[in-house]
C-alpha positions as CSV (number, residue, x, y, z in Angstrom):
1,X,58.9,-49.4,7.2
2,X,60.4,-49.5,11.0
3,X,64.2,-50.2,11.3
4,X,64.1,-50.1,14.9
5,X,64.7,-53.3,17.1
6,X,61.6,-54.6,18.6
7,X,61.2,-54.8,22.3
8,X,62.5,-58.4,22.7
9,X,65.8,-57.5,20.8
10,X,66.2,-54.4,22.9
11,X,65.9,-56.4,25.7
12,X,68.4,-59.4,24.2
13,X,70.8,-56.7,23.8
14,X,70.9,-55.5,27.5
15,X,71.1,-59.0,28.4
16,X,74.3,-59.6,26.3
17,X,75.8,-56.1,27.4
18,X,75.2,-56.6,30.5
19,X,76.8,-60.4,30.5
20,X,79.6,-58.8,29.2
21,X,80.2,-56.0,31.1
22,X,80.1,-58.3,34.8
23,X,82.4,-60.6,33.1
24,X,85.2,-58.6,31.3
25,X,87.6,-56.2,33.4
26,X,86.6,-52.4,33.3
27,X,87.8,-50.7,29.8
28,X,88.1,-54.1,28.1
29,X,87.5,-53.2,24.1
30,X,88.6,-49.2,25.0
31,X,91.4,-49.3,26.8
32,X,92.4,-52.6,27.6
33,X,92.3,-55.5,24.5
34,X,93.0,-58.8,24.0
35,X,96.7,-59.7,22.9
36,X,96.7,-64.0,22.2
37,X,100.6,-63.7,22.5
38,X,100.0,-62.6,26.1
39,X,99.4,-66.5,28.4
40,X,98.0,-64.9,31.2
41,X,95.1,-63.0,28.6
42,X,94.8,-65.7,26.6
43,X,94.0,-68.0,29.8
44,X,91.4,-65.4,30.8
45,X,90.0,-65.6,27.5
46,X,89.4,-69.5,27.9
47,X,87.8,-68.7,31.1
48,X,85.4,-66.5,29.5
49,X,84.7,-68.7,26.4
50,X,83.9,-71.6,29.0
51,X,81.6,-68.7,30.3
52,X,79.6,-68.5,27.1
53,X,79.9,-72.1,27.1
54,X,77.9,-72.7,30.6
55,X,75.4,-70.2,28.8
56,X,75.3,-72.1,25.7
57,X,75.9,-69.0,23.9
58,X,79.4,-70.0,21.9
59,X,77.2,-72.5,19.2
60,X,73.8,-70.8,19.1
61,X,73.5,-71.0,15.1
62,X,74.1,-75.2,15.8
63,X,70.7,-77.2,15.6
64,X,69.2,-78.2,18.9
65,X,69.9,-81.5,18.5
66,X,73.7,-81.4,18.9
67,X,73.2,-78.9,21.8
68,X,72.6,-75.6,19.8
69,X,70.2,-72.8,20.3
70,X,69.2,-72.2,16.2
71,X,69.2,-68.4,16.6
72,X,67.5,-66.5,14.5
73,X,69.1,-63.9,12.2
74,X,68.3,-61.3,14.3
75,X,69.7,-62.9,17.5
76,X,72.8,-63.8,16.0
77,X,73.2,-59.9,14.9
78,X,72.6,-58.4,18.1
79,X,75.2,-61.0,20.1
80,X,78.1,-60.8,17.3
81,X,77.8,-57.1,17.1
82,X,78.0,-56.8,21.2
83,X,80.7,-59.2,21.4
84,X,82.8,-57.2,18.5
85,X,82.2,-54.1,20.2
86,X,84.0,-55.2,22.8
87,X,86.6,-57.4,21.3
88,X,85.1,-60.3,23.0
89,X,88.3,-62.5,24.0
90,X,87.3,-65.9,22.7
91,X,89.2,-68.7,21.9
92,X,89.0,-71.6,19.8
93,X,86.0,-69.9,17.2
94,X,87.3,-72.3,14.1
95,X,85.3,-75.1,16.8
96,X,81.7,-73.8,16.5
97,X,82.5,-72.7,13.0
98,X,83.8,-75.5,11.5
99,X,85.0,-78.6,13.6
100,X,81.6,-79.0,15.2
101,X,79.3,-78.9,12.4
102,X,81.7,-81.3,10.5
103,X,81.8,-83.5,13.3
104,X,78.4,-83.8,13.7
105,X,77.9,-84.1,9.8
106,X,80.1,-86.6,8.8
107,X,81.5,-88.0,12.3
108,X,80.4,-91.3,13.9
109,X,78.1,-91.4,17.0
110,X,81.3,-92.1,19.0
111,X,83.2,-89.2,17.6
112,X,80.4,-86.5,18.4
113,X,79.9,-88.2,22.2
114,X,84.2,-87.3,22.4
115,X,84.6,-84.1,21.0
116,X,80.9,-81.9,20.8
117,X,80.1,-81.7,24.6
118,X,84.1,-80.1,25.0
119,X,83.2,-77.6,21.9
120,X,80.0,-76.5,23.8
121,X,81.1,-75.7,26.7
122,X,84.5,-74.7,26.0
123,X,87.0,-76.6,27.2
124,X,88.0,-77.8,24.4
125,X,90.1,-75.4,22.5
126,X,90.6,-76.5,18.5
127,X,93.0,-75.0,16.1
128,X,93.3,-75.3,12.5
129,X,96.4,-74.4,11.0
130,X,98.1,-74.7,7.2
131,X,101.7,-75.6,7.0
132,X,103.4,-77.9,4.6
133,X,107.7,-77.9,4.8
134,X,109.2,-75.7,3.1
135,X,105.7,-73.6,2.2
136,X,105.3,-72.3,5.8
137,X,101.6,-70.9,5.9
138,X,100.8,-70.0,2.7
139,X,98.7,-72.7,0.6
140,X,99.6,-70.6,-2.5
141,X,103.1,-71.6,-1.9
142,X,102.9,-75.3,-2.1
């Protein structure tokens, strides 16, 4: 059995790589890393999820029909694993995984015009957070 990556995923790879490598400063993920406390990084890493955004890379596992790319396994390896060795800044992640799809699950035609087009492209930047008084953020608490 062959382990190694075919041609086309080798060639996916360098794509990704090199994608990230003209759009993240040099030594970002060895030297230099994302801190979300930090405005000034967390508005460059906004900029570079709308990046990923205008290459419809930040929903590729989404089907086609609400603007996804329905990667295959393989894909979806090769461009998480570049992205983590880098410590890819992006924000708003909890959008693609879970706002989007439930959106376009159990949302009304109107509600997936308003919100998936933002999601896509990154504009939009969605947060879910847990906090009930007195509980603060833990859910075991309440």
């Amino acid at each position: 059995m062959d382990f190694n990556w075919s041609q086309d995923e080798e060639d996916f790879r360098q794509e990704v790589r090199a994608f990230l490598q003209a759009e993240l400063p040099e030594g970002w993920g060895v030297t230099q890393f994302w801190d979300p406390d930090d405005d000034s990084q967390f508005e460059f890493a906004h900029e570079f999820t709308q990046k990923l955004g205008q290459k419809n890379w930040l929903a590729v596992v989404w089907p086609k029909e609400y603007g996804g790319l329905e990667w295959p396994f393989w894909k979806q390896f090769i461009f998480n694993e570049e992205l983590a060795t880098v410590d890819a800044p992006i924000v708003g992640r909890n959008a693609t995984r879970f706002l989007g799809p439930s959106i376009f699950r159990y949302g009304t035609e109107e509600q997936i015009q308003q919100h998936i087009p933002g999601i896509l492209s990154g504009e939009t930047i969605w947060c879910q957070g847990y906090s009930e008084p007195n509980a603060g953020s833990d859910l075991a608490s309440l």
